[in-house]
N, C-alpha and C positions, 0 to 999 in steps of 0.2 A: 703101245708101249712107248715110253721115251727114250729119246736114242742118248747116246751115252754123250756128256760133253769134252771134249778136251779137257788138256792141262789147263787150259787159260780160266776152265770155270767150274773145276772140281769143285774147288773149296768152298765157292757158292753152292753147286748144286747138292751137296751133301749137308748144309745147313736148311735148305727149303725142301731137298726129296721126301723127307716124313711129313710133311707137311703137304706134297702134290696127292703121296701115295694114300693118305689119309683122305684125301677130298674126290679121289679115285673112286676107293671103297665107299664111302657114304654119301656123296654125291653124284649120280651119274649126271653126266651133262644134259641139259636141258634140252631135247626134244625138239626144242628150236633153237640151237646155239649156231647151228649153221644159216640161221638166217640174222644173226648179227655181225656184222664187221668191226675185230677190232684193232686199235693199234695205239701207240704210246708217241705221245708229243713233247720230247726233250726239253724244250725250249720253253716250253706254256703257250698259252693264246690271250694275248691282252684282249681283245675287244670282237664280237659276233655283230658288230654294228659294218656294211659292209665300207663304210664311208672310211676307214681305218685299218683299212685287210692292206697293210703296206707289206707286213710281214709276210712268210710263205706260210708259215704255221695255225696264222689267219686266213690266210687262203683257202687256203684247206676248207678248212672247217665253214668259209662263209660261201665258201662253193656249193656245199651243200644247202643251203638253204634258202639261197638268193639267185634271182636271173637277173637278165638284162635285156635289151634289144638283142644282142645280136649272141653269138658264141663262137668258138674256138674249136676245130675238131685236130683229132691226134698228128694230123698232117697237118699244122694250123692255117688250115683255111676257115673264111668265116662264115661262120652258117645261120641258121634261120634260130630263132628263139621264140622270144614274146614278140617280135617283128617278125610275120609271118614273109614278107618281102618288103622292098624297100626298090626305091629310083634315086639317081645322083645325075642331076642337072644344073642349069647355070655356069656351065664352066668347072663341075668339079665342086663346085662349093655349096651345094641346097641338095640335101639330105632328106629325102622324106620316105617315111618307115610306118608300113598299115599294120597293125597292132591283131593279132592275134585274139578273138573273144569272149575263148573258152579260159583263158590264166587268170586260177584264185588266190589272192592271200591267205596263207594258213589259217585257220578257228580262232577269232578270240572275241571275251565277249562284248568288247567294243564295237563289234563291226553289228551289233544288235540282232533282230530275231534270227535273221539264219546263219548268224557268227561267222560267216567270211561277206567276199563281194569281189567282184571282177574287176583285174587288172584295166584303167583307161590311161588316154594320155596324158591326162590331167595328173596321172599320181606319176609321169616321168617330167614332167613341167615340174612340179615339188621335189622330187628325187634331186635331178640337176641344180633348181637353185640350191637346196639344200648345200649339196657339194661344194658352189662355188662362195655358201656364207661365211664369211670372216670371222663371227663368232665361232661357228663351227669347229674350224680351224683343220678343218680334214687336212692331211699328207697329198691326197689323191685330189686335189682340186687341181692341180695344174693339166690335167688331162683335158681340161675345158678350156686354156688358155687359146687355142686357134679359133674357139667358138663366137662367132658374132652374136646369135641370137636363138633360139628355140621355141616353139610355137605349137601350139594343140589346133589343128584344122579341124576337127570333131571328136569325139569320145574313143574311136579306135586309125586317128592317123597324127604324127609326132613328126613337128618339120625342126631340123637342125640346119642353119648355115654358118656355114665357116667366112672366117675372115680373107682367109686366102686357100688356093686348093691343096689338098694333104692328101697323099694318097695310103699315107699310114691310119687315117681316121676311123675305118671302120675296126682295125685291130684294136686300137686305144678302147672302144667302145666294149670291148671283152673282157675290159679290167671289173674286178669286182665293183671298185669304187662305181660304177655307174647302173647300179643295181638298180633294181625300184623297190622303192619302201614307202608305207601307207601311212602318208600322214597324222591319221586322228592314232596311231598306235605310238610313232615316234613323239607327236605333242604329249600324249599321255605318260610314257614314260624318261622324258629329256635324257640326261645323260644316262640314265641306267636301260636304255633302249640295246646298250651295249650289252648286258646280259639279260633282256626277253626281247630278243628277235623274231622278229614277223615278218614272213617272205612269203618266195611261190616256190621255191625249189621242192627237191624230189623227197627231203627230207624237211620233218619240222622239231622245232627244239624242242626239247622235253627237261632237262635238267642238269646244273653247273655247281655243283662243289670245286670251288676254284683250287687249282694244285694237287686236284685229287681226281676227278673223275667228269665228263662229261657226256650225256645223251644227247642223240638226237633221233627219233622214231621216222618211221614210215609218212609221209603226207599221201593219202589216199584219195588227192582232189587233182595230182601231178597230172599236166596236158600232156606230156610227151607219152610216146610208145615205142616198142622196138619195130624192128622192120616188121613183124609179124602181125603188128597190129596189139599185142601183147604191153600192160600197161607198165611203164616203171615207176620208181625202180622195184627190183627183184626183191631187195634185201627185207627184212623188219625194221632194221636198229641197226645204229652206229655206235660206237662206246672207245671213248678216249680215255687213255691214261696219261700221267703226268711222271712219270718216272725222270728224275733230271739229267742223267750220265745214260749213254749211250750203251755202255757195257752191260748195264741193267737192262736196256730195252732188248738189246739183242739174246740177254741169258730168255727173258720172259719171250721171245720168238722162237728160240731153239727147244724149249720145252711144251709150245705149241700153245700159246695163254693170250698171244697176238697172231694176228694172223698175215702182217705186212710188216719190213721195215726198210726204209730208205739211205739209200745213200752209204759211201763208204768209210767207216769210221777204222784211225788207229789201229782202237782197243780189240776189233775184230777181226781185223781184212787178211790177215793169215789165218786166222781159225778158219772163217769159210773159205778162202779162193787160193787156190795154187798163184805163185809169184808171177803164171803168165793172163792173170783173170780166170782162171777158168773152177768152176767151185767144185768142191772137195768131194770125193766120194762120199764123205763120212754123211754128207747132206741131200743126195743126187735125189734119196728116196721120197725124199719128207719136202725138198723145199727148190721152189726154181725160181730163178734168177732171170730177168728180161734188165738189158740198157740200150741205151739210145744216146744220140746228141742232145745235150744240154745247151742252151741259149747263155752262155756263159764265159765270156774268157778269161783266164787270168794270166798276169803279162807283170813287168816290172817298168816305172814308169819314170823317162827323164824330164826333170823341169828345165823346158827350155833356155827359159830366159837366168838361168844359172849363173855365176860367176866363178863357178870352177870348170878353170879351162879342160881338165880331161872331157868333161859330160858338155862342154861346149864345141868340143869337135865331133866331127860326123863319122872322120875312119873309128875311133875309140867305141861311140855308141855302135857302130855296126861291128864291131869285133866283140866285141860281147856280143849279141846278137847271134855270130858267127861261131862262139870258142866253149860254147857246150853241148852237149848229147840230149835232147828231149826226151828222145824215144830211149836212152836208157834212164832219164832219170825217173820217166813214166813207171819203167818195168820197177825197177829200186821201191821209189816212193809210195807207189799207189796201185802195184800188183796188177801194172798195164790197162787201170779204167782210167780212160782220158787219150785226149789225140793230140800226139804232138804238133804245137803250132808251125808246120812249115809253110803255112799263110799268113794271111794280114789281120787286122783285127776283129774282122768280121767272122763270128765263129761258124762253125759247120752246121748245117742245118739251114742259113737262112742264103735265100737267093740273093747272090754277091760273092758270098767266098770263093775264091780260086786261091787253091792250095799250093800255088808255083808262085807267088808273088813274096813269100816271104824271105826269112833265110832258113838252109840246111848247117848242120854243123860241117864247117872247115877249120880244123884248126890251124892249118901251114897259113891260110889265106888270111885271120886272125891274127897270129902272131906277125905275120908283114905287114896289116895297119898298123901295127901296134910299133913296131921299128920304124916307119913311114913318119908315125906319130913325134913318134922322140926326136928322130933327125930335126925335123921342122921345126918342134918347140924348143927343145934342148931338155924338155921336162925325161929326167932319165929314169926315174924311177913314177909313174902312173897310178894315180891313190885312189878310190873312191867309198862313200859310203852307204850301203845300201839299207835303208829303213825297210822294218818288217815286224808283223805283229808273231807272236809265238806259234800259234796255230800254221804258220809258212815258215818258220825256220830250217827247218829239214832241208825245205826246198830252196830260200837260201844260201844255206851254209853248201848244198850240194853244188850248183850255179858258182859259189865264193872258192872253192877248191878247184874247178876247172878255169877259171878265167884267172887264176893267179898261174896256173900254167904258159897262157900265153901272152905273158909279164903284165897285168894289170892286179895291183894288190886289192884287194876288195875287203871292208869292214864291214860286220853285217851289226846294226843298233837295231835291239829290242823293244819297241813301247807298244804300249797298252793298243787295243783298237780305237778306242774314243781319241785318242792325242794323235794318230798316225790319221785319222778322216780329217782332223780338226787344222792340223797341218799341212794338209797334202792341198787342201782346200785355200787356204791362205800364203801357197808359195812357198812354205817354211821349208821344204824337204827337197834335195839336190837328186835324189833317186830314189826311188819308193816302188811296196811292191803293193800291188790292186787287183781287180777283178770288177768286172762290169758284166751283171748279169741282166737279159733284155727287160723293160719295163713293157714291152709292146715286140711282137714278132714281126718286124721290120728292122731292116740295114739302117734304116736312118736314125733308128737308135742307137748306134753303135759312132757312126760317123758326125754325130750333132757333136761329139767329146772332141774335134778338131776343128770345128765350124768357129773363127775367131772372132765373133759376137757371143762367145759360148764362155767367157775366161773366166773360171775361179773365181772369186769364189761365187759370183753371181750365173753361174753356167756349172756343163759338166766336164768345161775344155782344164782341167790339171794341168797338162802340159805347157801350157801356151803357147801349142804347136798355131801357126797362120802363116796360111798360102791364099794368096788372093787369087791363086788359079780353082783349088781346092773351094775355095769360097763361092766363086761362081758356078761351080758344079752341084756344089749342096744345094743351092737356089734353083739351081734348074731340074733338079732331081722333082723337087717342090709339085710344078707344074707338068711332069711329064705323067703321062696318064696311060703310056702305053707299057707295059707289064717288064717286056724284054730291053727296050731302050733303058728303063729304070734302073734294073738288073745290072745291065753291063755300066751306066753312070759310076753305081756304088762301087762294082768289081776297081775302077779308074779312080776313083776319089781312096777308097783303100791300099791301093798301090804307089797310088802317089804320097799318101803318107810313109807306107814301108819308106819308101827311097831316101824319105829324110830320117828316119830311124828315131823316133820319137819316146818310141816304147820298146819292147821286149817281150812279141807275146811267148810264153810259155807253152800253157796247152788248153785246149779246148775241152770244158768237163764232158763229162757222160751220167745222164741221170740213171742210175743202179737201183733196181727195187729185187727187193728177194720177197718171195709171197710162200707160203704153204701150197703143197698141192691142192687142198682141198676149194679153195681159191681159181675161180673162174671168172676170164672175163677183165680182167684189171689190163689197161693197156699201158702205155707210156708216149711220153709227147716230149718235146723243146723246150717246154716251158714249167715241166715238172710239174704240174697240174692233176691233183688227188682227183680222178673221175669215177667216184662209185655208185652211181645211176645203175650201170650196166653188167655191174659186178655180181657173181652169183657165189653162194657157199655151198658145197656139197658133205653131207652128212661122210663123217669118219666115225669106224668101231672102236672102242677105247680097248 
């Protein structure tokens, strides 16, 4: 039976219930509905090519269908793929990866009489240039930027050497972008290889009505297996919808027509979870909830090199910092998913965070820089303007009523997201709010945005935060090879920023998935990564 909806979607579900109850009665579910997974992608999926999976909603989706050398497991450490193992010599910099040589490219009838052929290193020699062609114009070519050269030693072994040693490299190597894709299928189809993808993953593509519906079927040639020996994946079919508003996808998950939905939206987060996270009775039966650390911070961000003297002194930026509530604006805003920042920029999850280097809210301590401030300057009244796209006003406007408490007036200006990247990028904005979510499951993605060879707009350093102490720590970080030295470098290169107060972090996300019972098997990770290889459905009575 379906469970009854709230206020929030009566008036929906009394427009569609003759219509479910209808498809009740003369449809029963398909016999094998449990072995299809499905779920609604808000956003759309521009491109199945994996050279262009910049988006997460591409992700997804080219997850399924494509490997790589190496992968990514739920604790992200890196594990074995189509590189069954691999050595790193030379100093850290000569990568060599023996190829696995049972991995086929999905059927097609190009690949002629027995319509696949096996994964060599020859097609990640093609792969890689590919990436790094200028025609091309892949988003994801700069993964390749530390790479000297790459090299086929024979049919199943693939040498990588770096320009200098990176101890983030093997992470980088887990991005889609660096998939393998077969040549004579990608010539044959040029740009429209974007919609008939050809991989090795667990699943292979079947069929894209754009805006409306996507397949992807079983691949029954898939190398992996579970611990059992048992082949994956479990499932039949995958099946995406395109529904555009979130309120839609979530009425289509509470009437049980999807079977996952992510993340915390608005238009729902009181329908399902009580104001302290915790989800609603009305749901406990039918539907559960798993969250984790998301590789994600979002923070409020000062341009250094500013000409307004309030956001050029250090007590004003750490009084902000100091003169709001996280952890109640958490509970307020987002029904407590997310962790209040009282660390530094490195979010929770990745080794480096230490959650004692930030600031806690003081407001008496606050309002004395802020006196401290005036005395100095003579400036008696303290103005600022904070930039923000609509989607963080809330959070804003929340932030702008407590720091005008401890006498700092705060403006909050609305623009578009396109003008607020376009200017935060080019200097334009004196305070701006952001988010930097990880490209690679490494600190040193986080810390490269204060490295001062990193500046805007040719970098990801916004602030124009530079420390040439800071700078020789990132360089050394570079070259360290030893695990826990590394760890503690970042913890020190993070704190040392806090101290100049560059930013503002807020809070650290938490990635939220609500699944149906009948849903087995779906884990969560750091990097919000769709893993349904290992997913199972279990048959429900209607």
């Amino acid at each position: 039976m379906l469970k009854p909806i709230r206020f929030l979607f009566k008036y929906l579900t009394l427009i569609t219930l003759s219509i479910v109850l209808l498809s009740c009665q003369s449809n029963k579910k398909s016999s094998k509905d449990h072995l299809v997974f499905r779920y609604n992608e808000h956003k759309n999926i521009g491109s199945l090519d994996p050279a262009f999976s910049k988006d997460l909603a591409d992700i997804w989706a080219t997850h399924q269908l494509f490997n790589g050398l190496v992968q990514m497991d739920d604790q992200l450490n890196v594990q074995p793929c189509i590189a069954k193992n691999w050595a790193i010599s030379d100093s850290a910099t000569t990568y060599t990866f023996i190829l696995r040589t049972d991995v086929l490219f999905h059927k097609h009838e190009l690949f002629g009489k027995d319509s696949t052929r096996t994964v060599k290193a020859s097609d990640f020699k093609y792969s890689f240039n590919r990436l790094q062609d200028k025609a091309l114009a892949s988003p994801g070519s700069w993964v390749l930027n530390k790479v000297e050269s790459f090299s086929t030693l024979n049919d199943s072994t693939f040498q990588i050497r770096l320009k200098q040693p990176f101890p983030a490299f093997l992470g980088l190597l887990t991005m889609k972008y660096c998939s393998v894709v077969p040549k004579e299928i990608v010539t044959h189809y040029g740009n429209d290889f974007r919609s008939n993808p050809i991989g090795t993953g667990p699943f292979k593509f079947k069929r894209w009505e754009e805006n409306i519906k996507l397949v992807f079927r079983r691949n029954n040639n898939y190398f992996e297996t579970d611990s059992k020996g048992i082949p994956l994946p479990y499932l039949e079919a995958i099946a995406i919808t395109f529904l555009p508003d979130k309120q839609s996808e979530f009425l289509q998950f509470a009437q049980g027509n999807i079977d996952f939905v992510s993340g915390l939206d608005a238009s729902y987060k009181d329908e399902i979870l009580t104001s302290d996270g915790k989800l609603r009775a009305l749901y406990t039966d039918d539907v559960n909830m798993i969250r984790g650390p998301y590789l994600n911070t979002e923070y409020l961000a000062f341009f250094i090199e500013t000409e307004v003297k309030e956001l050029q002194a250090l007590k004003l930026r750490k009084a902000i910092n100091l003169g709001f509530d996280r952890a109640k604006m958490m509970t307020y805003l987002r029904n407590g998913i997310g962790i209040p920042a009282s660390g530094g920029f490195i979010p929770k999850g990745l080794p480096g965070f230490d959650d004692s280097i930030g600031f806690s809210y003081q407001p008496e301590k606050a309002k004395q820089l802020v006196a401290e401030f005036k005395s100095e300057t003579g400036i008696q009244n303290p103005e600022v303007t904070l930039t923000t796209t609509s989607n963080y006003l809330s959070f804003c406007e929340f932030i702008q009523r407590e720091i005008q408490k401890i006498g700092i007036n705060v403006n909050v200006d609305v623009i578009p997201a396109s003008s607020l990247k376009d200017a935060k990028a080019n200097g334009q904005l004196d305070f701006f709010r952001a988010s930097w979510i990880a490209d690679y499951p490494d600190a040193e993605n986080y810390l490269s945005l204060y490295y001062s060879k990193n500046f805007a707009p040719n970098g990801p350093n916004y602030t124009h935060f530079k420390s040439s102490e800071f700078d020789v720590m990132y360089e050394a970080a570079y070259l360290e090879t030893d695990i826990t030295k590394r760890e503690q470098l970042y913890t020190q290169m993070d704190s040392l920023v806090m101290a100049s107060a560059p930013i503002v972090p807020m809070f650290y996300d938490e990635v939220v998935r609500f699944t149906r019972k009948e849903v087995k098997g779906l884990g969560i990770n750091a990097t919000n990564l769709l893993e349904l290889k290992g997913v199972r459905k279990f048959k429900t009575s209607n």
